[in-house]
Backbone bond lengths (Angstrom), bond angles and torsions (degrees), N, CA, C in turn:
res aa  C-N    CA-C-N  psi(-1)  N-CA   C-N-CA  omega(-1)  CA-C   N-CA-C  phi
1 X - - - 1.452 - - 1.527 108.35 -
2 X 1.247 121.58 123.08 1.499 113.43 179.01 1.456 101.45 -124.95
3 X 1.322 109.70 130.54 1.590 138.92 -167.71 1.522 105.53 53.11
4 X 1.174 122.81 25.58 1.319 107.19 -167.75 1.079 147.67 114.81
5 X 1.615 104.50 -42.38 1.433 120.04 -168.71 1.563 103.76 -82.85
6 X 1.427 142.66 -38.07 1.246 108.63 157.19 1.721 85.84 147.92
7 X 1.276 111.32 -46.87 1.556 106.51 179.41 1.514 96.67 -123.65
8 X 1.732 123.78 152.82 1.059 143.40 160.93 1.585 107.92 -48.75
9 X 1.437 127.98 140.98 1.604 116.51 168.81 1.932 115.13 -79.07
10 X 1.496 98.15 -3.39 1.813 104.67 153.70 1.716 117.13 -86.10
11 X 1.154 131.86 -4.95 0.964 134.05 -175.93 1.974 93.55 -99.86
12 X 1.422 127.93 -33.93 1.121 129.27 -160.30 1.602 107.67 -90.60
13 X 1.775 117.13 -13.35 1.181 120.03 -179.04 1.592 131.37 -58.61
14 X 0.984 141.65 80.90 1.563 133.89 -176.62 1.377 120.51 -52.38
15 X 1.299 123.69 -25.53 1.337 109.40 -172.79 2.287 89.60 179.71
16 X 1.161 97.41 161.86 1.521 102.46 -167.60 2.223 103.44 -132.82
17 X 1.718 85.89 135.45 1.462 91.11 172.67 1.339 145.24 -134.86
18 X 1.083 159.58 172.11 1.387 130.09 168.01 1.498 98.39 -136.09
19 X 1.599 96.79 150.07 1.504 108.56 -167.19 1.755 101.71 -131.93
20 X 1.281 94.16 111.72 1.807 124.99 -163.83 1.502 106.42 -97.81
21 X 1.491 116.89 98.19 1.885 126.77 -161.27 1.934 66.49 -100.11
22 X 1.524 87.57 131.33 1.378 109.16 177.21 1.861 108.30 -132.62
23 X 1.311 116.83 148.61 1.203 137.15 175.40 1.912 100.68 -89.42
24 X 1.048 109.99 -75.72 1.401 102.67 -155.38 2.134 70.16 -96.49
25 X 1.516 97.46 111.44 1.470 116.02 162.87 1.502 123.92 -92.10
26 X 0.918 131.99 -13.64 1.504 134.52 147.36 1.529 134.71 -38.97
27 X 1.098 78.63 -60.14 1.591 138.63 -131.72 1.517 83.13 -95.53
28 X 1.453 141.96 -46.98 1.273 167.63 -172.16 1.490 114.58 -72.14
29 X 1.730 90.96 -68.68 1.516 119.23 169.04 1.778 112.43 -45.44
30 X 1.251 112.58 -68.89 1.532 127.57 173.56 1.737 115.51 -40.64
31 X 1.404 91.98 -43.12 2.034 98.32 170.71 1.417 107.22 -57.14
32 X 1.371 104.85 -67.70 1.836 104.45 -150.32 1.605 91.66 -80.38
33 X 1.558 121.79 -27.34 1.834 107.73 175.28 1.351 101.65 -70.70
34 X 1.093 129.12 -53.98 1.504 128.90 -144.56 1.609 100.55 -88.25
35 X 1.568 115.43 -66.19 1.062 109.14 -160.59 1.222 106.15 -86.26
36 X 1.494 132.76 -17.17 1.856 123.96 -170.66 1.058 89.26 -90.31
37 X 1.721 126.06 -39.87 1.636 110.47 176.98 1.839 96.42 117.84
38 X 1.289 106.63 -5.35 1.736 101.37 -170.11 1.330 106.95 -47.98
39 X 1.090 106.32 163.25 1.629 119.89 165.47 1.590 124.58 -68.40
40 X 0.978 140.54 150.78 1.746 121.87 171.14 1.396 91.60 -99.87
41 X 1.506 144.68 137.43 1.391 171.01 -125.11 1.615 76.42 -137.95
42 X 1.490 121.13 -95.04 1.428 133.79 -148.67 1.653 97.12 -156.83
43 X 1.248 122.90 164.92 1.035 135.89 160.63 1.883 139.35 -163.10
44 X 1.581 107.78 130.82 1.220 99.31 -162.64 1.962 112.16 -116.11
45 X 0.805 131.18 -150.68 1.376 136.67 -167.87 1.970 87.16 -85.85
46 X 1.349 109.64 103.13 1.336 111.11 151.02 1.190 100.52 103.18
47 X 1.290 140.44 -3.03 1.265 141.55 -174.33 1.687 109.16 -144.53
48 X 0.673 111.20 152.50 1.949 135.67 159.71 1.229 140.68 -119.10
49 X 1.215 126.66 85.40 1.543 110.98 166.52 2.011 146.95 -72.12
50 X 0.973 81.62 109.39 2.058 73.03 -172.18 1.240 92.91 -91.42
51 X 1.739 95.56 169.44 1.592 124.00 166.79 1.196 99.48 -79.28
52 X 1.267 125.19 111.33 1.535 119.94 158.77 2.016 118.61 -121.27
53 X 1.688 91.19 98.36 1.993 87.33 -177.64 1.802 83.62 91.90
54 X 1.929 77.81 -138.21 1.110 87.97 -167.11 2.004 116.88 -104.11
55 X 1.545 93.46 8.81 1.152 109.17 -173.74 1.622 124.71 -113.62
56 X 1.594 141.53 -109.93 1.123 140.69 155.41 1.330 110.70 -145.64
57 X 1.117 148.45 174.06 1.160 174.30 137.07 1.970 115.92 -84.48
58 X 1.153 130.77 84.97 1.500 109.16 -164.62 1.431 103.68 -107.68
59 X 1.937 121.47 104.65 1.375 112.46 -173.20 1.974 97.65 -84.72
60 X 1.425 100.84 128.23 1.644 125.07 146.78 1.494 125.56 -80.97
61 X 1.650 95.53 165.09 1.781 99.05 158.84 1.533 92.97 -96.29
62 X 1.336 97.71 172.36 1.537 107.44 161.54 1.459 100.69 105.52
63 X 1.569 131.17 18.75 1.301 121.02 153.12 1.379 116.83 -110.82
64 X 1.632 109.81 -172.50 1.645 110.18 -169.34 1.568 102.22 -114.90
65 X 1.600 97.69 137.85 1.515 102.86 -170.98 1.674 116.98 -90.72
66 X 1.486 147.23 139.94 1.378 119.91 147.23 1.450 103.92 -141.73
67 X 1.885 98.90 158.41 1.014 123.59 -178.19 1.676 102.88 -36.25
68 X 1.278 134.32 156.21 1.546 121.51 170.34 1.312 120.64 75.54
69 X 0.968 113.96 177.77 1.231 139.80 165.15 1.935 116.21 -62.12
70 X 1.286 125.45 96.40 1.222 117.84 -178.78 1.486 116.57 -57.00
71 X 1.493 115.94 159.26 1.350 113.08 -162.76 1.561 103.78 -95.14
72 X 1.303 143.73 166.42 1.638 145.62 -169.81 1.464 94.82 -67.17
73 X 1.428 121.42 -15.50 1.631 114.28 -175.18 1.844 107.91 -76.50
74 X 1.412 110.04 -48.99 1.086 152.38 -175.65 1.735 98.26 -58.79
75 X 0.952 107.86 -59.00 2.059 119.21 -176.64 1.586 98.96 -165.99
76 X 1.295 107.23 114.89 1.290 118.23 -177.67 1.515 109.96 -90.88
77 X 1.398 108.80 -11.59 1.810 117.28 -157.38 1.784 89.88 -86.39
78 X 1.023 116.87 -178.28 1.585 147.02 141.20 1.481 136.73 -120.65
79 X 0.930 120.07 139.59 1.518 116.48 175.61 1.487 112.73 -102.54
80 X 1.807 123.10 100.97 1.398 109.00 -167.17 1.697 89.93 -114.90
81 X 1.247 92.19 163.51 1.827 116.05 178.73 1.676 121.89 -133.66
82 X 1.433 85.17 111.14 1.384 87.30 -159.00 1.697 106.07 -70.21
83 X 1.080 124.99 123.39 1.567 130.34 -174.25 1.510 100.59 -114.16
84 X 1.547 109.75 146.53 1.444 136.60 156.68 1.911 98.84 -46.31
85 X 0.834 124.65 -65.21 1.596 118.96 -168.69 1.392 106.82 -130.44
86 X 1.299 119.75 129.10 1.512 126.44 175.95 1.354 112.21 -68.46
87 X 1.039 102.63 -55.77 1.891 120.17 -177.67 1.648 100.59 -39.86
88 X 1.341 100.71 -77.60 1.883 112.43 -168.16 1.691 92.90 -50.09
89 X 1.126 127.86 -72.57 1.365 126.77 -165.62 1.432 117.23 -49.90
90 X 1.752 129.29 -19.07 0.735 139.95 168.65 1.902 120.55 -65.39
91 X 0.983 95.60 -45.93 1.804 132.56 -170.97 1.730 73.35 -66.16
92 X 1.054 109.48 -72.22 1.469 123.61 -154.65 1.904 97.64 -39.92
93 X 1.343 95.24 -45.36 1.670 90.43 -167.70 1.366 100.42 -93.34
94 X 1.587 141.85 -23.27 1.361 119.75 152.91 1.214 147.41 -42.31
95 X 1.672 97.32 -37.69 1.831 99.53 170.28 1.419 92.76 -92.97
96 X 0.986 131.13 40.05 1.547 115.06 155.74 2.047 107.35 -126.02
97 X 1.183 91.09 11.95 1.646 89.50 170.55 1.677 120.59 101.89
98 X 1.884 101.52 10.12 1.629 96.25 -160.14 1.733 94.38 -124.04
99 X 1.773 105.12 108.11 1.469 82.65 165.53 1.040 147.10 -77.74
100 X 1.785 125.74 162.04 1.608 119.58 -153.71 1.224 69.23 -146.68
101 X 2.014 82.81 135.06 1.524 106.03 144.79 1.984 117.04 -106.93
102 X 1.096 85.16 134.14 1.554 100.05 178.72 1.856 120.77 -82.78
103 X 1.155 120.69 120.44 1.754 110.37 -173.42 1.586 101.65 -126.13
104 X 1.361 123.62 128.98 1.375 108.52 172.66 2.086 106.81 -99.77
105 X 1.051 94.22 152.06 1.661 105.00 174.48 1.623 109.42 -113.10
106 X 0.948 108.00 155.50 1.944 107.57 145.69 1.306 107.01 -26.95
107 X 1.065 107.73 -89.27 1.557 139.33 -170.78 1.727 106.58 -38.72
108 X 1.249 110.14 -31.62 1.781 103.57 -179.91 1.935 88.45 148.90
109 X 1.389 96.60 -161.78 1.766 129.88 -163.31 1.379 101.75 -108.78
110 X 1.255 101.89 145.86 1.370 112.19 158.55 1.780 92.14 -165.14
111 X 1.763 80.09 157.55 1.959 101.04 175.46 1.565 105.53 -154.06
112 X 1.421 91.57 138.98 1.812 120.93 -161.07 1.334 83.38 -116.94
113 X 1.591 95.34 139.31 1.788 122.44 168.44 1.828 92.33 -146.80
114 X 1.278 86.07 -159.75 1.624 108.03 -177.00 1.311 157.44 -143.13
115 X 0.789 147.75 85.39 1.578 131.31 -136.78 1.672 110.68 -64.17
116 X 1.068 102.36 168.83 1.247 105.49 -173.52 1.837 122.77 -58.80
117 X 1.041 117.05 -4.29 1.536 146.18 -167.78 1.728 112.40 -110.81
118 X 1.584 92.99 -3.99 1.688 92.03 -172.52 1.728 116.94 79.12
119 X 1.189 120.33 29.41 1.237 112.77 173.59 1.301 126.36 -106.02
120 X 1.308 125.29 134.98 1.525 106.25 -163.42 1.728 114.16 -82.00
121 X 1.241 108.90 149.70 1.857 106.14 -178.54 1.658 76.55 -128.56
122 X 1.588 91.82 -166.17 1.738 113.66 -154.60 1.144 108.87 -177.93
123 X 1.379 137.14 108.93 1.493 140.76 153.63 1.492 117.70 -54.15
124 X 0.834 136.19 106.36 1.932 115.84 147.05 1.101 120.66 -121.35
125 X 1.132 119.64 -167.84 1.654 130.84 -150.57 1.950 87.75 -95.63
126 X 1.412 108.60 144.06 1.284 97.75 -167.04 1.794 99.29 -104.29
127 X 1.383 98.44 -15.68 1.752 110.45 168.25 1.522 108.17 -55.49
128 X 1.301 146.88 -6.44 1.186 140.66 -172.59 1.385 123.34 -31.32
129 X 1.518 144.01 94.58 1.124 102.58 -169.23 1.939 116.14 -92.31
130 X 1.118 103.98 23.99 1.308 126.72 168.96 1.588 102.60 -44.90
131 X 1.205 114.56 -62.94 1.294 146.61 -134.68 1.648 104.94 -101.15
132 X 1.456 127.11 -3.08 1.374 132.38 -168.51 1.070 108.22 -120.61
133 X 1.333 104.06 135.21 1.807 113.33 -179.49 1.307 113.30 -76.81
134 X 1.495 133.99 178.21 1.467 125.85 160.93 1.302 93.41 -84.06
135 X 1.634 88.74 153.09 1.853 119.89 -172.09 1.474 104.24 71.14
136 X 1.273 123.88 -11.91 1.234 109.94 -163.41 1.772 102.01 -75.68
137 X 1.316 116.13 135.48 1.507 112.14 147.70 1.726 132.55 -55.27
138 X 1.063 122.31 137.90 1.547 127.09 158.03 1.253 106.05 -71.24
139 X 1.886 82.41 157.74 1.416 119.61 -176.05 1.617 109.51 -24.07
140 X 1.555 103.13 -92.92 1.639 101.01 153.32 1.319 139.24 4.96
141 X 1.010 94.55 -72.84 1.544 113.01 -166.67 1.720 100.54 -68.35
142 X 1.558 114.29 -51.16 1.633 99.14 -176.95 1.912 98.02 -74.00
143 X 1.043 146.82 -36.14 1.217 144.34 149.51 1.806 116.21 -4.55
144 X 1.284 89.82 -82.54 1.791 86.69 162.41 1.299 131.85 -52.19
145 X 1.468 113.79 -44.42 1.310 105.48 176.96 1.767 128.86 -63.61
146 X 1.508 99.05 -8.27 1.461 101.56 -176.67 1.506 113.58 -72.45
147 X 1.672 113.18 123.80 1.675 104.59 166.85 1.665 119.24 -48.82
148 X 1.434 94.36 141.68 1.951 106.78 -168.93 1.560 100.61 -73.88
């Protein structure tokens, strides 16, 4: 019970999103549809929604664009995607025109590119076991279980 009210507001969540105010909206749209591959959810005058995971991604107008990589002042967030293989998914977005930098850790891989707006994204390994609760299944594993 937290403060009282009876359920946690993580227990009350149905589903999770992020909403991306973009400058060059096309231009934005065309990246994460075309080249990340998202799904389009729905779409209305000025906005987009993709499938992203298990949640959305919703690109707008009404953000600020720059050349590069924006600075943590500029957009402090990231947009990472957890992938089966860093390497292939990486490859994947080089011959398609997007540069990646590749970093290895202890811990595993990851590679940062950008959207066309300067925002930073991020591959990692979606096997993390950093990242798994007990009982919880892996990536994989809930993967299979989904009806085809």
């Amino acid at each position: 019970m937290a403060h009282g009210i009876g359920k946690g507001l993580g227990e009350m969540i149905c589903t999770h999103g992020i909403i991306l105010g973009t400058e060059r909206y096309e231009a934005c749209l065309a990246f994460y549809r075309d080249v990340l591959e998202l799904p389009v959810w729905f779409e209305k005058e000025g906005l987009c929604c993709l499938r992203f995971g298990d949640g959305y991604l919703m690109i707008e107008t009404g953000g600020h664009a720059r050349d590069g990589r924006k600075s943590n002042a500029e957009n402090p967030t990231m947009l990472r995607f957890n992938v089966k293989d860093v390497d292939s998914a990486a490859d994947l977005l080089e011959a398609r025109g997007v540069p990646v930098q590749r970093k290895s850790f202890d811990w595993g891989q990851v590679a940062t590119f950008t959207d066309p707006d300067g925002n930073a994204c991020e591959l990692k390994d979606a096997e993390d076991p950093f990242f798994s609760r007990p009982g919880q299944r892996s990536v994989s594993e809930r993967r299979q279980a989904r009806p085809e």
